[in-house]
Backbone bond lengths (Angstrom), bond angles and torsions (degrees), N, CA, C in turn:
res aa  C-N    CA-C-N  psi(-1)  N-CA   C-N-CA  omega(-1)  CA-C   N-CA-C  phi
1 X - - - 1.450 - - 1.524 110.16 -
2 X 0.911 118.39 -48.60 1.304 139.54 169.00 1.780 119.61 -41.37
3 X 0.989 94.45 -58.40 1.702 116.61 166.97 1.282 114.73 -67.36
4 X 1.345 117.01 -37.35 1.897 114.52 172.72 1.375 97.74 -73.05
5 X 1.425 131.29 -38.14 1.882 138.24 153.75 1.173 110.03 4.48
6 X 1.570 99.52 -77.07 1.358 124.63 -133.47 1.816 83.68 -115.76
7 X 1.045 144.69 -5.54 1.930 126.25 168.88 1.400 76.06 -84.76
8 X 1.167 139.32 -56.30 1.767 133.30 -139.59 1.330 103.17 -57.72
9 X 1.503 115.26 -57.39 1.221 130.29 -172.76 1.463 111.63 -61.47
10 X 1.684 119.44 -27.66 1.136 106.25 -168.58 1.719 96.51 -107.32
11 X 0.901 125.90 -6.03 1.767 132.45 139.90 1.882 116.55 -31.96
12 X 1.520 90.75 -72.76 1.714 100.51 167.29 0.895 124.97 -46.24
13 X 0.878 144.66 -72.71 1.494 174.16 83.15 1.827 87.91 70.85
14 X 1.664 106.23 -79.56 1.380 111.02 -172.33 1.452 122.40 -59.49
15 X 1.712 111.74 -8.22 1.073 90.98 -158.75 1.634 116.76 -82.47
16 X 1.702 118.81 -3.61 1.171 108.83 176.26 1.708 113.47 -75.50
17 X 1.061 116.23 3.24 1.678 117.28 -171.30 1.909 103.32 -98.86
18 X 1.092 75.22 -30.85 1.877 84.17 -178.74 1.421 108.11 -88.60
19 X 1.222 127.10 -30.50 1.482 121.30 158.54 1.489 123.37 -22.72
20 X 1.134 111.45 -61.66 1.623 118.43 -168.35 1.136 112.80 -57.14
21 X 2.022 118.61 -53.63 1.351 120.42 170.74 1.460 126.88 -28.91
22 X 1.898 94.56 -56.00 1.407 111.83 -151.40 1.089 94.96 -73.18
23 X 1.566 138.62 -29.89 1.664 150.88 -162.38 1.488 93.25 -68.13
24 X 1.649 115.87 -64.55 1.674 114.47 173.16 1.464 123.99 -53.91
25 X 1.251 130.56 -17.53 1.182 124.40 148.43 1.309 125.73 -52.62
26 X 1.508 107.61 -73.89 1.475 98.17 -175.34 1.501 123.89 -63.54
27 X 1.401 114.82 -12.49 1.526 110.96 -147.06 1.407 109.82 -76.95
28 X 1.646 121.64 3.22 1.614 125.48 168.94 1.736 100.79 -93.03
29 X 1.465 127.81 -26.14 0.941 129.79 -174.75 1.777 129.20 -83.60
30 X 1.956 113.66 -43.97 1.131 123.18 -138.63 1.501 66.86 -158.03
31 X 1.634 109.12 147.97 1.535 125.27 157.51 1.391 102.67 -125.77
32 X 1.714 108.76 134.57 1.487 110.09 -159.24 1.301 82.71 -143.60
33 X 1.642 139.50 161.94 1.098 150.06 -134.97 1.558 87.87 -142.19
34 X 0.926 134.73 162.84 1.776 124.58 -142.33 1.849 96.03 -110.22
35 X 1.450 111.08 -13.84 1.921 110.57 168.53 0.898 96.58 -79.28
36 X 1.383 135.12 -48.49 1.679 137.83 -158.20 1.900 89.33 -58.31
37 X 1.599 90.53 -70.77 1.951 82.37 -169.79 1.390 110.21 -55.10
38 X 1.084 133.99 -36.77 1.608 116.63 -179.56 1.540 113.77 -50.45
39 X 1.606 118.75 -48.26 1.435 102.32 172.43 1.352 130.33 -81.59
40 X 1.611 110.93 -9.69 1.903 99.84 142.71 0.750 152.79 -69.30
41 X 1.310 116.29 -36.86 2.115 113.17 143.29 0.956 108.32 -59.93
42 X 1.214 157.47 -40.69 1.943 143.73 167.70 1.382 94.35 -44.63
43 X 1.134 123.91 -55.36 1.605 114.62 -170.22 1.146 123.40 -70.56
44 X 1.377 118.60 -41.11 1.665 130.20 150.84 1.204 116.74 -40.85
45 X 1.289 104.29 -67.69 1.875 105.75 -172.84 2.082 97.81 -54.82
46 X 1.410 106.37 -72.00 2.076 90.87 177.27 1.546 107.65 -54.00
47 X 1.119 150.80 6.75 1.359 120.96 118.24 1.251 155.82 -42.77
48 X 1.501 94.81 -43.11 1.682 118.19 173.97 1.581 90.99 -71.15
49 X 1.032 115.53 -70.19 1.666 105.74 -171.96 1.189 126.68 -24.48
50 X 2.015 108.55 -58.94 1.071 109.20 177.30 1.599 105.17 -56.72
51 X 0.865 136.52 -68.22 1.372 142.09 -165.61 1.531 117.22 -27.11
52 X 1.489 108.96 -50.73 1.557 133.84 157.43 1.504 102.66 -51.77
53 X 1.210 130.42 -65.95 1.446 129.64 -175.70 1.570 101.82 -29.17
54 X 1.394 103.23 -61.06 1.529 128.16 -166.07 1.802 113.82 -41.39
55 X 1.395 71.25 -42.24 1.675 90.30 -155.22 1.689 112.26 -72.82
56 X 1.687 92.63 -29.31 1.453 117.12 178.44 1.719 113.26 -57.73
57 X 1.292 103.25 -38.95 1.209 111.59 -163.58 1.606 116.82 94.54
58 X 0.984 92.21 7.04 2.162 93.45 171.21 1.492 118.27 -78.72
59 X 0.943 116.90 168.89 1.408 118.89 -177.32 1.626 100.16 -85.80
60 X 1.585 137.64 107.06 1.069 110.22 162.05 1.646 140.67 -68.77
61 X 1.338 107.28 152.29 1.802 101.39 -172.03 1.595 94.04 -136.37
62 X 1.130 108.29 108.96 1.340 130.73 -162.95 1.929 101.01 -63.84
63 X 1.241 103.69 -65.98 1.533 104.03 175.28 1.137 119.96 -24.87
64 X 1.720 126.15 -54.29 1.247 138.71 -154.96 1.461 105.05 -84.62
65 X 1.560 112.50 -39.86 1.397 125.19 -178.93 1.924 97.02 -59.23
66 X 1.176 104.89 -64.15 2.022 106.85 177.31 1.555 101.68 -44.18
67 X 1.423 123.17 -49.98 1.484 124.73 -176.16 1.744 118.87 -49.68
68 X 1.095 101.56 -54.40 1.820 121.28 171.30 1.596 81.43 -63.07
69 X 1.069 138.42 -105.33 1.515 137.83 -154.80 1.489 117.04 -19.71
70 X 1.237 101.27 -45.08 1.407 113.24 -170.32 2.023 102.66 -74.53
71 X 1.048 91.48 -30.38 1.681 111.34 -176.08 1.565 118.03 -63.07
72 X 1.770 110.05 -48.45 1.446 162.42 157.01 1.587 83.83 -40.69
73 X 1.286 146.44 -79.06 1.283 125.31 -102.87 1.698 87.12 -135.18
74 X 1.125 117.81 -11.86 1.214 110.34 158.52 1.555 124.72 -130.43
75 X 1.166 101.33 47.85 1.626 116.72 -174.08 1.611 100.68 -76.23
76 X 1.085 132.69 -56.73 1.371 117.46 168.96 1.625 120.33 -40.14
77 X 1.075 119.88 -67.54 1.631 115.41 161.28 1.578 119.33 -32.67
78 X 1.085 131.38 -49.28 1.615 135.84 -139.53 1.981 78.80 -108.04
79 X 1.272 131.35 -44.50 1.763 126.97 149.97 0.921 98.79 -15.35
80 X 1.794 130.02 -92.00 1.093 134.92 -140.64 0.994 116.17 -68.95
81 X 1.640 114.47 -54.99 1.440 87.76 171.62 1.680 142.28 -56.57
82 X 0.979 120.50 -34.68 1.659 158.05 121.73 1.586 69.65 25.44
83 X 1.605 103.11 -90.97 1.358 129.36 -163.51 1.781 123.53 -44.16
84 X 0.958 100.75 -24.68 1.625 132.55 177.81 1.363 132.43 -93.13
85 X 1.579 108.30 -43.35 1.777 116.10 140.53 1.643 119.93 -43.44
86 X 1.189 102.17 -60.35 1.507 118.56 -161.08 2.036 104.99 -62.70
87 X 1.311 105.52 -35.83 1.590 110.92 -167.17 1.443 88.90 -91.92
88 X 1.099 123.63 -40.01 1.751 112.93 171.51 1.797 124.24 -50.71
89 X 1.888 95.32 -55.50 1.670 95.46 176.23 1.340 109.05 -71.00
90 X 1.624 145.74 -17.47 1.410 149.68 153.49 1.498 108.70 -33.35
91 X 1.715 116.20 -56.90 0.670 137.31 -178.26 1.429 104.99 -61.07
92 X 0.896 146.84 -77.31 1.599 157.82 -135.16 1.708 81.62 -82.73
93 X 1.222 133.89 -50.42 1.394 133.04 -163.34 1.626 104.84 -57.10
94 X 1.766 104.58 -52.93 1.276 109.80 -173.46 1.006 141.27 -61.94
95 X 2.099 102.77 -18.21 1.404 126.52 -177.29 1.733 90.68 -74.91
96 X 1.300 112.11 -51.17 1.619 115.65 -168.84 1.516 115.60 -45.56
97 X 1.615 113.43 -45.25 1.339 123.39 -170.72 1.286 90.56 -74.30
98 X 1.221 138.37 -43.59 1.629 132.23 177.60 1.560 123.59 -27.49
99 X 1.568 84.33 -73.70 1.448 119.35 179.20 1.815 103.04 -48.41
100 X 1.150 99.14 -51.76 1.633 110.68 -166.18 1.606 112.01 -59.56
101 X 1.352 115.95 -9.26 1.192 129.95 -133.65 1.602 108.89 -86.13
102 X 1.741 85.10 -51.82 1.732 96.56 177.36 1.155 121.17 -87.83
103 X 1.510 111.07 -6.50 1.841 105.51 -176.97 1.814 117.73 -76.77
104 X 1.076 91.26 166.15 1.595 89.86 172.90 1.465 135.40 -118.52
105 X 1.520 131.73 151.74 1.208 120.69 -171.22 1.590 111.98 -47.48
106 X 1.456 113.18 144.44 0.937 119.15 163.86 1.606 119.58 -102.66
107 X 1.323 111.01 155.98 1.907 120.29 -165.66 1.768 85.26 -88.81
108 X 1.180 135.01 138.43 1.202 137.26 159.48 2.070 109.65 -70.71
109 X 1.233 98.49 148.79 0.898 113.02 -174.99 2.007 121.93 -53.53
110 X 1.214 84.86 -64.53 1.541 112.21 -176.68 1.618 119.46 -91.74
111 X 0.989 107.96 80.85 1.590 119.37 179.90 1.738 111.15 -29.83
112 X 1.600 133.94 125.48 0.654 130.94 159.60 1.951 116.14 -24.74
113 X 1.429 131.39 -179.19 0.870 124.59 155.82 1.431 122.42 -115.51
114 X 1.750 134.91 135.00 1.553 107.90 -152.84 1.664 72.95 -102.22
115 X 1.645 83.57 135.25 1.346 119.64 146.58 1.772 142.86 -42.22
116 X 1.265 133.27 88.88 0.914 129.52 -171.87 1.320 120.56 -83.13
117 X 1.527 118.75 135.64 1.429 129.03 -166.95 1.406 125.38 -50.99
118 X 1.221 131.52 130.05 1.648 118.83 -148.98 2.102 86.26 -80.54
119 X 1.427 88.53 166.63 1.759 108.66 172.43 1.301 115.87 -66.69
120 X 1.187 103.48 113.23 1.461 94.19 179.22 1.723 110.57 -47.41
121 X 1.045 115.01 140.03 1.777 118.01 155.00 1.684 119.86 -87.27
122 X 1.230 113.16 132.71 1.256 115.43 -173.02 1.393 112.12 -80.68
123 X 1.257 115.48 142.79 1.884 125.66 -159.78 1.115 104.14 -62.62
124 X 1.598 115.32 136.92 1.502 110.59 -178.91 1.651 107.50 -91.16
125 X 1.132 115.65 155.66 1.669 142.10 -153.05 1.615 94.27 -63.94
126 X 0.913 150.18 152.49 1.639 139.67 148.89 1.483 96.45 -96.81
């Protein structure tokens, strides 16, 4: 499962590099509008995968293989935001430690209660 993961993703992933090739191929043959070709090499390239899956001897699991692809092919996007969560909760943390900074401990209200030492029990007989 894991391995259909990781071809899918690295399927996606490739498919903006393989775009250009595949575009110079057809482009004496077929005129394709540049979304259209992006999801035919995505579809090409998870072919090859599957095919590789095949070849591997793994069990393919199609879902997971689309999941990695989908993972693959917009990894720059799904980065950024990535990138944008992370500097925000930094943010939100740093305002807190700020804030937190000048106040002072407070005495709790309600005093624990002290505990008194249990009775001794007297040793039983053997």
């Amino acid at each position: 499962m894991l391995f259909n993961l990781i071809i899918g993703a690295i399927a996606g992933y490739a498919t903006r590099y393989i775009e250009a090739p595949l575009g110079g191929l057809l482009t004496g043959k077929y005129e394709m509008s540049k979304p259209d070709l992006r999801v035919l090499t995505f579809v090409l390239l998870l072919l090859a995968a599957s095919i590789l899956i095949s070849l591997g001897g793994r069990d393919g699991l199609p879902f997971v293989l689309l999941v990695g692809g989908g993972i693959g092919i917009f990894f720059q996007y799904l980065l950024g935001i990535g990138k944008d969560q992370y500097a925000q909760q930094k943010t939100k943390m740093e305002e807190r430690k700020a804030s937190a900074g000048g106040s002072q401990s407070v005495e709790p209200r309600v005093k624990p209660a002290e505990k008194k030492p249990a009775a001794k029990k007297p040793a039983s007989k053997k």
